[in-house]
DRENPABA-606191 format. One record per residue (C-alpha): residue in three letters; residue number from 1; x, y, z. Coordinates in steps of 0.001 Angstrom, whole numbers, padded with zeros to 6 digits. Each point is the difference from the previous one (the first is absolute). Last residue first. Layout:
! DRENPABA-606191
<rec code="ALA" pos="NUM" x="X" y="Y" z="Z"/>
...
! end
This chain:
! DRENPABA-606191
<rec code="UNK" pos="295" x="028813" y="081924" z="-001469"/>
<rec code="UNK" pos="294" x="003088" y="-000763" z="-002120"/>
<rec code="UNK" pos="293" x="-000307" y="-003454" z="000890"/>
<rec code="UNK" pos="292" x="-003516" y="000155" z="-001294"/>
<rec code="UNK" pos="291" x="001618" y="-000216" z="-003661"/>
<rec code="UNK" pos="290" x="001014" y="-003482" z="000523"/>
<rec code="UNK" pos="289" x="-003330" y="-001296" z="-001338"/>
<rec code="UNK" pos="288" x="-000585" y="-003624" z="000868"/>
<rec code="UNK" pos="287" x="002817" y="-000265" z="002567"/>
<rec code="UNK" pos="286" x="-001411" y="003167" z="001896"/>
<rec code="UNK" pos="285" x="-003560" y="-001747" z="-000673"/>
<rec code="UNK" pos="284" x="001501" y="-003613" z="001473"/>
<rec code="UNK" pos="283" x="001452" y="001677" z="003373"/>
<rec code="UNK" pos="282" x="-003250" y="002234" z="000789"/>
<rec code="UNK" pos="281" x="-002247" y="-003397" z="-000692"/>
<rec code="UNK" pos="280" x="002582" y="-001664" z="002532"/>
<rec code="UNK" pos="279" x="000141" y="002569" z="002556"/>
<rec code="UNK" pos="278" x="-004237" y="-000220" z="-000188"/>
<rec code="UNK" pos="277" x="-000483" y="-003154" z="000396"/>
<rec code="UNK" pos="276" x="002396" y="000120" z="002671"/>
<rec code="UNK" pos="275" x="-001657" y="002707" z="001712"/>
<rec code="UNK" pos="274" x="-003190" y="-002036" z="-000355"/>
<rec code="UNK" pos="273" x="001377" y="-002920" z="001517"/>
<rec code="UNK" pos="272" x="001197" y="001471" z="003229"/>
<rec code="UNK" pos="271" x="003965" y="001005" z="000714"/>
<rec code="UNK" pos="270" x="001474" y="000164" z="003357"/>
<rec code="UNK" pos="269" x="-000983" y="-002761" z="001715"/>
<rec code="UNK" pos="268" x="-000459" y="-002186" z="-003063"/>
<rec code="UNK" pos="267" x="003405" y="000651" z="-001005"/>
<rec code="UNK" pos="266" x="000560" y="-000381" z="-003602"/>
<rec code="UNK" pos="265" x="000400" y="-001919" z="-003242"/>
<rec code="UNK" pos="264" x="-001037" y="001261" z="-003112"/>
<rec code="UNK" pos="263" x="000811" y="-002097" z="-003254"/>
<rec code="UNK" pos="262" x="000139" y="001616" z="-003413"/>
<rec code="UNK" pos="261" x="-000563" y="-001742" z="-003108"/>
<rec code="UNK" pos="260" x="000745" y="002181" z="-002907"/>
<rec code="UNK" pos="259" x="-002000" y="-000456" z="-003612"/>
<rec code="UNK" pos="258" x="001058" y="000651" z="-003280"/>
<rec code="UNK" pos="257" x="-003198" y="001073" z="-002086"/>
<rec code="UNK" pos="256" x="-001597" y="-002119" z="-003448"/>
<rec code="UNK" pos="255" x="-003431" y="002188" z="-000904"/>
<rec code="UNK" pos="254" x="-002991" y="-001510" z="000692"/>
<rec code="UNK" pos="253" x="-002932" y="002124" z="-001392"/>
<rec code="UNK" pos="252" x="-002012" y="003361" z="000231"/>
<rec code="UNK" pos="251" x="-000081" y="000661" z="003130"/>
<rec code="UNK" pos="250" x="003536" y="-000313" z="000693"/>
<rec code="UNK" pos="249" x="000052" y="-003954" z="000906"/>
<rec code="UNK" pos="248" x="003379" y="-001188" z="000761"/>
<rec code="UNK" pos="247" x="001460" y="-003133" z="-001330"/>
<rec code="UNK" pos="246" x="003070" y="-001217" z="001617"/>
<rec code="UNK" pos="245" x="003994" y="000250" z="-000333"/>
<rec code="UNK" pos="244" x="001567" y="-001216" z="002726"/>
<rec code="UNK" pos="243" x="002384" y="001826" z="003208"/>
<rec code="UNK" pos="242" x="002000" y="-002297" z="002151"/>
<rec code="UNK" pos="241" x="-000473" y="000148" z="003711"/>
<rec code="UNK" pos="240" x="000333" y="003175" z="002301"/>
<rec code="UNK" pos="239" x="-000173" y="-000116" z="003586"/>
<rec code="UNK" pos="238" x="-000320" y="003091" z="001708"/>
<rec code="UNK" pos="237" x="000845" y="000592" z="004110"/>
<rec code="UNK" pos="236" x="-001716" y="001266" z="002588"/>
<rec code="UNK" pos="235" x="000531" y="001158" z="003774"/>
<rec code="UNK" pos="234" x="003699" y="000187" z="000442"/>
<rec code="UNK" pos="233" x="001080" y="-001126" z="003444"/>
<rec code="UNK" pos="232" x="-000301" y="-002968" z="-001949"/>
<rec code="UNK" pos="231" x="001228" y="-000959" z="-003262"/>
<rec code="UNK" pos="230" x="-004004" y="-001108" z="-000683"/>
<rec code="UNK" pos="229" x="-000234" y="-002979" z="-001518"/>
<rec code="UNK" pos="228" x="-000552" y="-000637" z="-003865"/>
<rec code="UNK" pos="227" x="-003245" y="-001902" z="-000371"/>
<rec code="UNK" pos="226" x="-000269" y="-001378" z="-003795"/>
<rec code="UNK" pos="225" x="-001039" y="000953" z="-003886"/>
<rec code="UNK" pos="224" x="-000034" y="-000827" z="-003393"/>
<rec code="UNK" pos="223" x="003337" y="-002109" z="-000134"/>
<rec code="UNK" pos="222" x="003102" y="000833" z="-001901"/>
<rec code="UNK" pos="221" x="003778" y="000142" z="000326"/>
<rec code="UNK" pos="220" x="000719" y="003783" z="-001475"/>
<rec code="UNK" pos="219" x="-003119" y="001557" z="001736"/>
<rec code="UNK" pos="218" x="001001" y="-001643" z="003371"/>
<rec code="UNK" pos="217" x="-000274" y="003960" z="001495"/>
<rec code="UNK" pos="216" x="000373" y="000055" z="003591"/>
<rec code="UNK" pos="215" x="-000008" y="003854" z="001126"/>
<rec code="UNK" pos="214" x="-000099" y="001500" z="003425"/>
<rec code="UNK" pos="213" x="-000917" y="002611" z="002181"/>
<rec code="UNK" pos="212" x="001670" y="002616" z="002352"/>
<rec code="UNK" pos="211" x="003958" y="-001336" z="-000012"/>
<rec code="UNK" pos="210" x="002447" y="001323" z="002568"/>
<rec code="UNK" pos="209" x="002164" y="-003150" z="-000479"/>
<rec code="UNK" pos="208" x="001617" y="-002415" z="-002949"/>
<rec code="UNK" pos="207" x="002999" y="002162" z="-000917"/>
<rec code="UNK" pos="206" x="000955" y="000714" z="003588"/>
<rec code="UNK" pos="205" x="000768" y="-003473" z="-000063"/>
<rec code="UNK" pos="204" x="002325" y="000280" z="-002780"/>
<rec code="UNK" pos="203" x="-000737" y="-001370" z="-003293"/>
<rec code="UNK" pos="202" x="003315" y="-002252" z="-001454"/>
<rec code="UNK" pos="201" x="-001702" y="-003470" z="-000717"/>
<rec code="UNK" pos="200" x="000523" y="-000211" z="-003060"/>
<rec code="UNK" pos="199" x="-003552" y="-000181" z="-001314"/>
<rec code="UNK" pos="198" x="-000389" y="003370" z="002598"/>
<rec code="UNK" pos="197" x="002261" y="001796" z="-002337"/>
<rec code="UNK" pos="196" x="-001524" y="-000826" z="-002742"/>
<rec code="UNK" pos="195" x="-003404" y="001213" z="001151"/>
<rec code="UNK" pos="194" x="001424" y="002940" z="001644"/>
<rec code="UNK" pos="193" x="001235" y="001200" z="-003184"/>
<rec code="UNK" pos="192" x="-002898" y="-000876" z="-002331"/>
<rec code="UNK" pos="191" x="-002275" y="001922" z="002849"/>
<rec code="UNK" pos="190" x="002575" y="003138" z="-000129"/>
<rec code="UNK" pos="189" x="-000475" y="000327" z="-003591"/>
<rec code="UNK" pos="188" x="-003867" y="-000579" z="-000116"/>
<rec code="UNK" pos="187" x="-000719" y="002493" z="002921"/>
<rec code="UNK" pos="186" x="002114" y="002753" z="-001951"/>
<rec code="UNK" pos="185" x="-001416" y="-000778" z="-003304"/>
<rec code="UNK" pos="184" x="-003731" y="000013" z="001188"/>
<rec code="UNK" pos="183" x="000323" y="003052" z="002159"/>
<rec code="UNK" pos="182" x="001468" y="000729" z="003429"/>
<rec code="UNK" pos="181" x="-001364" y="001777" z="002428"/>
<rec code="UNK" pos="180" x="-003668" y="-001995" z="001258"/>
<rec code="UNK" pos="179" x="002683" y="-002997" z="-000132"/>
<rec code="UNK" pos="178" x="002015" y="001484" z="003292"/>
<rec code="UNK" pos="177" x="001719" y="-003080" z="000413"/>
<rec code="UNK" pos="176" x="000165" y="-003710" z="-001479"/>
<rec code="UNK" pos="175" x="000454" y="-002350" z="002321"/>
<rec code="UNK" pos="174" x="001110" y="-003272" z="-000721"/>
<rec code="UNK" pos="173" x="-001913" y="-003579" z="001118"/>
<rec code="UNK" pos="172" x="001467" y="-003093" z="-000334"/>
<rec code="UNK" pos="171" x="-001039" y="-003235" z="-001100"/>
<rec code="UNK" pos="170" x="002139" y="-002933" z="000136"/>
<rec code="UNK" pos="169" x="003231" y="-001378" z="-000252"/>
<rec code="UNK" pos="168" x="000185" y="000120" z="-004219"/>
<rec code="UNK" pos="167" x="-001542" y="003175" z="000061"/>
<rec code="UNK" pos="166" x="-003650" y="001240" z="-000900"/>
<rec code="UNK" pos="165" x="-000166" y="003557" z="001400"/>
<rec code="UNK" pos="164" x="-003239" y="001268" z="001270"/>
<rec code="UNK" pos="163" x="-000334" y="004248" z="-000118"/>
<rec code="UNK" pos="162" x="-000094" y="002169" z="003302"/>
<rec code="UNK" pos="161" x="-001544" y="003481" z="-000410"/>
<rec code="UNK" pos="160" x="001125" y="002629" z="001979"/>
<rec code="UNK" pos="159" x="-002485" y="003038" z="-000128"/>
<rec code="UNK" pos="158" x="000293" y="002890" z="002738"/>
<rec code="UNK" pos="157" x="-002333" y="001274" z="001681"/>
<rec code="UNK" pos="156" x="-000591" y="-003063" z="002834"/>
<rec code="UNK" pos="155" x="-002999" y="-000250" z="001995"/>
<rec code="UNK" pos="154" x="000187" y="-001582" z="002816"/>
<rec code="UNK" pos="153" x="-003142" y="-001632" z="001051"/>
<rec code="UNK" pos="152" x="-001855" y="-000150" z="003106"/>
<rec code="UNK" pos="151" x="-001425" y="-002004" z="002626"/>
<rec code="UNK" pos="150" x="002208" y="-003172" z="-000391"/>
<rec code="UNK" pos="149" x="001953" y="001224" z="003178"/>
<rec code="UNK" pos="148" x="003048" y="-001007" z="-002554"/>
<rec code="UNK" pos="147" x="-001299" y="002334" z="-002500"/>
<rec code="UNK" pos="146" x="-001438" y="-001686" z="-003016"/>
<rec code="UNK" pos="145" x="001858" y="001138" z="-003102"/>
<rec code="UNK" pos="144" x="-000518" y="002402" z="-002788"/>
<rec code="UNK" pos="143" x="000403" y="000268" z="-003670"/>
<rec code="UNK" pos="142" x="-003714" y="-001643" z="-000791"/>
<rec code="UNK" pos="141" x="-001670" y="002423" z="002515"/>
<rec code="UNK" pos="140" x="001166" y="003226" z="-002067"/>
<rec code="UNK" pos="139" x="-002448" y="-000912" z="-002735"/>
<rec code="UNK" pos="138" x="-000141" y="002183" z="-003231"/>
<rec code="UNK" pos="137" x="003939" y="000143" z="001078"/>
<rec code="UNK" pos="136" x="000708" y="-003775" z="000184"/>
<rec code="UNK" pos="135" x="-002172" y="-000065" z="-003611"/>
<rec code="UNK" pos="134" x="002258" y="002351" z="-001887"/>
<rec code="UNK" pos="133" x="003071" y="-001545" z="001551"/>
<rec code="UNK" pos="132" x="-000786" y="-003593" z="-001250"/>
<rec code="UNK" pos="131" x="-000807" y="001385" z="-003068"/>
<rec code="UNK" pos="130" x="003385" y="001750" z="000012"/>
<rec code="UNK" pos="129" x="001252" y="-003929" z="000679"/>
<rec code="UNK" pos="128" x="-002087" y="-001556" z="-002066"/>
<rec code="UNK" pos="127" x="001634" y="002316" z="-003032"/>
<rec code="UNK" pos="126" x="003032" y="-001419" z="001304"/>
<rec code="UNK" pos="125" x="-001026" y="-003381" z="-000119"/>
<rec code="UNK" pos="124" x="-001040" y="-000151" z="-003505"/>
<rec code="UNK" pos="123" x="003678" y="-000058" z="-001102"/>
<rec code="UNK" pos="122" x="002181" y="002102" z="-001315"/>
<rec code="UNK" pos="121" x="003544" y="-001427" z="-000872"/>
<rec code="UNK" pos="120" x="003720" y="001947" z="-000049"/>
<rec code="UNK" pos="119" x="002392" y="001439" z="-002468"/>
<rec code="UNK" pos="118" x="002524" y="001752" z="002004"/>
<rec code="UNK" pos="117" x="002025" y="002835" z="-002465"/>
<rec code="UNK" pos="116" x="-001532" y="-000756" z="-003486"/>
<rec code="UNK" pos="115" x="-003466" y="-000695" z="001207"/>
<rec code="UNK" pos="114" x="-001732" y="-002319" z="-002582"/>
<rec code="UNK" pos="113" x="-001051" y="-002629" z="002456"/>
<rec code="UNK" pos="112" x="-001733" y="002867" z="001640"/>
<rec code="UNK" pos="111" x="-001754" y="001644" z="-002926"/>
<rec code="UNK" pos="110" x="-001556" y="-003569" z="-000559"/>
<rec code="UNK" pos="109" x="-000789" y="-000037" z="003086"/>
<rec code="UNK" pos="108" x="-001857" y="003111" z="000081"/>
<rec code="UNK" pos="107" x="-001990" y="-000695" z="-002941"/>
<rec code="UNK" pos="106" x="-001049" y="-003535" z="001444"/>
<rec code="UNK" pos="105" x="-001233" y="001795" z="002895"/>
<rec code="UNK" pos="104" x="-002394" y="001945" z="-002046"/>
<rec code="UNK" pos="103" x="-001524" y="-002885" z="-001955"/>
<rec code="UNK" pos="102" x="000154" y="-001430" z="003473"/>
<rec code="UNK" pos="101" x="-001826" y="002691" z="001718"/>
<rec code="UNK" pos="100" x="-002482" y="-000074" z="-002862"/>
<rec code="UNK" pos="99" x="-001154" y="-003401" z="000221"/>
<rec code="UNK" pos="98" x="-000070" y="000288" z="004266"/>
<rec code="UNK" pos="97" x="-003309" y="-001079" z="000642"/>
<rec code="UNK" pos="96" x="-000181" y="-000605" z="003487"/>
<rec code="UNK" pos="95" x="-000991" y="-003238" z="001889"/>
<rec code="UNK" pos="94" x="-001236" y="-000205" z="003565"/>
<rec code="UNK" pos="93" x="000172" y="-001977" z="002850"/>
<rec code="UNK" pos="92" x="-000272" y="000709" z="003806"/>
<rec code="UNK" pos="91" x="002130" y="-002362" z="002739"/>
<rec code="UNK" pos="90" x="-001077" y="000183" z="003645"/>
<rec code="UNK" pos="89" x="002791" y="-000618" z="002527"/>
<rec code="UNK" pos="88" x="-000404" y="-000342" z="003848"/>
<rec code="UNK" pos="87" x="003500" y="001121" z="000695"/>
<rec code="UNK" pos="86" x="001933" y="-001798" z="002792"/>
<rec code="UNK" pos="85" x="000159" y="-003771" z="-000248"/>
<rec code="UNK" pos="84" x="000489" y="001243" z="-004118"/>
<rec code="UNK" pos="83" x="002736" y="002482" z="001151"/>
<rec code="UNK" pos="82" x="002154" y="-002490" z="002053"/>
<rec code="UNK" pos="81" x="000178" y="-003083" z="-002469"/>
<rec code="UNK" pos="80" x="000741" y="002649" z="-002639"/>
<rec code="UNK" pos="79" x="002911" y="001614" z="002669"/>
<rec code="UNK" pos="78" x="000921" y="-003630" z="000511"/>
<rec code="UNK" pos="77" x="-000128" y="-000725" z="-003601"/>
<rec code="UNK" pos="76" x="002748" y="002639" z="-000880"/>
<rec code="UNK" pos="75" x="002764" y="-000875" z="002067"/>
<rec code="UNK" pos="74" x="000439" y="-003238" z="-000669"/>
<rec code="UNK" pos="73" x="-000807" y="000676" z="-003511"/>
<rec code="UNK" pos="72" x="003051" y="002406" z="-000382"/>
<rec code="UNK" pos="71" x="002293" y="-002329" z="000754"/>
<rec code="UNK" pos="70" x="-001207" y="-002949" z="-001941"/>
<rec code="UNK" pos="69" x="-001541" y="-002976" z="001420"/>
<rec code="UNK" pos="68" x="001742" y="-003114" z="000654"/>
<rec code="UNK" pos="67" x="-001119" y="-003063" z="-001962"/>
<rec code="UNK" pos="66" x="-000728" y="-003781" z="001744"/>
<rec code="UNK" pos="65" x="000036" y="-002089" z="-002384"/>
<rec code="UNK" pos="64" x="-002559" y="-003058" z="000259"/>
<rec code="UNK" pos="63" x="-000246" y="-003531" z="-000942"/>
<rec code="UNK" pos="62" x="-003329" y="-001543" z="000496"/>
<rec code="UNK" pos="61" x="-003208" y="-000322" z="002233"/>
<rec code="UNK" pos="60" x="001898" y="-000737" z="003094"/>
<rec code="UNK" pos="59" x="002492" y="002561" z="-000700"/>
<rec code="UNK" pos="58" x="-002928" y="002705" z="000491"/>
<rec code="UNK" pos="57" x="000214" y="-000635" z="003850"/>
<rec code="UNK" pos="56" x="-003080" y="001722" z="000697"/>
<rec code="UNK" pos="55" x="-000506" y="004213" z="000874"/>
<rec code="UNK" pos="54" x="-001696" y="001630" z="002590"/>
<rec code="UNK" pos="53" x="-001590" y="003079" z="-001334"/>
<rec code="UNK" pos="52" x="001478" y="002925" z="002546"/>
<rec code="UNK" pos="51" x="-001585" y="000863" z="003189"/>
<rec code="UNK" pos="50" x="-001818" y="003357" z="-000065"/>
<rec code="UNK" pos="49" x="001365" y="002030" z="002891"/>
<rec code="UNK" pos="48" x="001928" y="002952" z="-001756"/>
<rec code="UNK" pos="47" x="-002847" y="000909" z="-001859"/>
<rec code="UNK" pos="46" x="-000552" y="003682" z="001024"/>
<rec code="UNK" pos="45" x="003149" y="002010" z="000390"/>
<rec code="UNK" pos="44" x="000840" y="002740" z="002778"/>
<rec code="UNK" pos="43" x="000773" y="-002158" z="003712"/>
<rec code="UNK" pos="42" x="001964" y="-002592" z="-001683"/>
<rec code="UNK" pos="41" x="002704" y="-000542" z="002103"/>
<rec code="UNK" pos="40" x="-000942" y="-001484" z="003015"/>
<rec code="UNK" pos="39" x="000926" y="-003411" z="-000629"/>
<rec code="UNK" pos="38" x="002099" y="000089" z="-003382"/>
<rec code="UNK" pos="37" x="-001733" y="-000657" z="-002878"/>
<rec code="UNK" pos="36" x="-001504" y="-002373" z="-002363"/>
<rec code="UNK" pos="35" x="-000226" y="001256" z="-003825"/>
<rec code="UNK" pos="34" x="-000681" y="003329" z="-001137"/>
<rec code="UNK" pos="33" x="001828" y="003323" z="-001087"/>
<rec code="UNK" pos="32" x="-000230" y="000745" z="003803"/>
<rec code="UNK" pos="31" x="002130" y="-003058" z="000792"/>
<rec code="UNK" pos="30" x="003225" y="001101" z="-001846"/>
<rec code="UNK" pos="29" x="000141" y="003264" z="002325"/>
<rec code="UNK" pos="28" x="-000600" y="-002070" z="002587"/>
<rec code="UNK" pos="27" x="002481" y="-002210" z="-000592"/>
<rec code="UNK" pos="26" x="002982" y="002542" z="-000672"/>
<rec code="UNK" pos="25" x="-000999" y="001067" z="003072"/>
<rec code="UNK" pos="24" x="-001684" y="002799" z="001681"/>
<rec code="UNK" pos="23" x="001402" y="000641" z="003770"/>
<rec code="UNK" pos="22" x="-002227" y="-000547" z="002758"/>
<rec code="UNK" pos="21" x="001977" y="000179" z="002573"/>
<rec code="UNK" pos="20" x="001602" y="-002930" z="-001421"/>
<rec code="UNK" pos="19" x="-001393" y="-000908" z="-003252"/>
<rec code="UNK" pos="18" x="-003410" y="-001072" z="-000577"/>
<rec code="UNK" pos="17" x="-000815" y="003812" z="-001320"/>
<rec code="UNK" pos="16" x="-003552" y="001106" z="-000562"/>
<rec code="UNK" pos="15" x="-000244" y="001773" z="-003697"/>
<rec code="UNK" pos="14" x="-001975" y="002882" z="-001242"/>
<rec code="UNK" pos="13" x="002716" y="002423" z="000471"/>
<rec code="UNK" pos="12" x="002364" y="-002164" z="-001947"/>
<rec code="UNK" pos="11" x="-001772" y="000793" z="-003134"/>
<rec code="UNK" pos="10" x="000368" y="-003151" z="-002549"/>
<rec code="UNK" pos="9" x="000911" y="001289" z="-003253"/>
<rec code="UNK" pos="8" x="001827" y="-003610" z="-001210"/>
<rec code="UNK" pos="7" x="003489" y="001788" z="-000435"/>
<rec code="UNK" pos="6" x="-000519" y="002700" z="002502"/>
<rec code="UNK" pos="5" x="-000589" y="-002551" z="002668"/>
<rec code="UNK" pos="4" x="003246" y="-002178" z="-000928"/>
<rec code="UNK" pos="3" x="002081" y="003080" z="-000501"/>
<rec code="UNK" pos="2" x="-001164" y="000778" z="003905"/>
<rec code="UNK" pos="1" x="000671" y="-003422" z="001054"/>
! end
């Protein structure tokens, strides 16, 4: 039961046991990621009474396969399920300019391919990342989490950032430590090995905890924008869609600039609209000119 609880981050402490003497369960600890539980059991979570969406007999209407879902799935969308009942979520939008990022990040990966000993790729998400880092420091709230009496925050100094894996079971979530010490390279040779790693279904639990704030970046699908929910206890998380070239006035005329969607989602309760504004301007002008990372 323990395993199970460390697996899906569920705090014991915060749970009231159906078992005998009132031992936690296996139950419980599945019912505080969502869904009916036990009587008496959920004394910590919000949600826990809202009925589900009763659903027809769907074979009257046609034929109709019923499909398990993955794994990881299962245990993901109760935790969703569980954060969005939870955290009311505000989403703030913004675009950067990132034309000369990628001019630079193309040099790098070039470079990187080109490594003789452990060629590797750089991405844009790394650079997000120290961004990421830049801004969570500039505003301490945004790498925090609402204390259980849910009159205070924790602040956390140190920066974990979790990064959205596509797999073929689902999406899961990898922590990357300790980005405000490593640089580009490091961040974008230990993200290319966690990402293949967690494709084949080899991360470790351990692997996918102790983050501060997240990244969802659908830059390589498409889209211009959408809601990313927070990967609560965190407080925020970034969505990223795919980045198009647009005209930009300069002053003078419109000049053809590669432009980032970024997505802000965050806690409501925590977080007002103006600091998220203001994250998100502090996020696209570090991507925009990556020389205030050495401020």
């Amino acid at each position: 039961m323990r395993r199970l609880a460390r697996a899906l981050d569920v705090d014991l402490t915060l749970l009231k046991g159906s078992g005998e003497h009132g031992r936690v369960t296996k139950d419980d600890v599945k019912a505080a990621l969502g869904g009916a539980a036990p009587a008496g059991a959920m004394a910590a979570t919000g949600g826990a009474g809202i009925p589900d969406v009763p659903l027809p007999d769907f074979s009257k209407f046609g034929a109709t396969t019923l499909v398990p879902m993955s794994r990881i799935k299962r245990i993901s969308g109760p935790h969703l399920h569980l954060s969005w009942l939870n955290v009311p979520h505000v989403t703030q939008n913004d675009e950067a300019d990132v034309t000369d990022t990628e001019a630079f990040r193309k040099e790098l990966d070039d470079a990187a391919r080109n490594d003789k000993k452990a060629p590797y790729r750089v991405s844009l998400l790394p650079f997000l990342m120290k961004a990421a880092v830049s801004a969570l420091k500039a505003f301490p709230d945004f790498n925090s989490s609402l204390a259980a009496s849910k009159d205070a925050l924790i602040h956390k100094h140190y920066y974990h950032i979790g990064v959205a894996v596509d797999t073929p079971d689902g999406l899961v979530v990898p922590v990357i430590r300790d980005c405000d010490r490593k640089g580009i390279a490091e961040i974008s040779r230990e993200l290319g090995e966690i990402s293949a790693r967690a494709r084949a279904g080899k991360l470790k639990g351990e692997e996918m905890q102790g983050g501060t704030f997240s990244i969802s970046s659908l830059g390589g699908i498409g889209g211009t924008s959408f809601t990313p929910i927070v990967n609560a206890p965190e407080v925020a998380i970034l969505g990223v869609a795919r980045a198009k070239m647009a005209p930009v006035w300069d002053g003078k005329a419109f000049q053809p600039r590669l432009m980032l969607p970024l997505c802000l989602s965050y806690d409501h309760r925590v977080i007002d609209g103006a600091s998220g504004a203001r994250f998100t301007r502090h996020l696209a002008g570090t991507m925009e000119d990556l020389r205030r990372l050495a401020l």
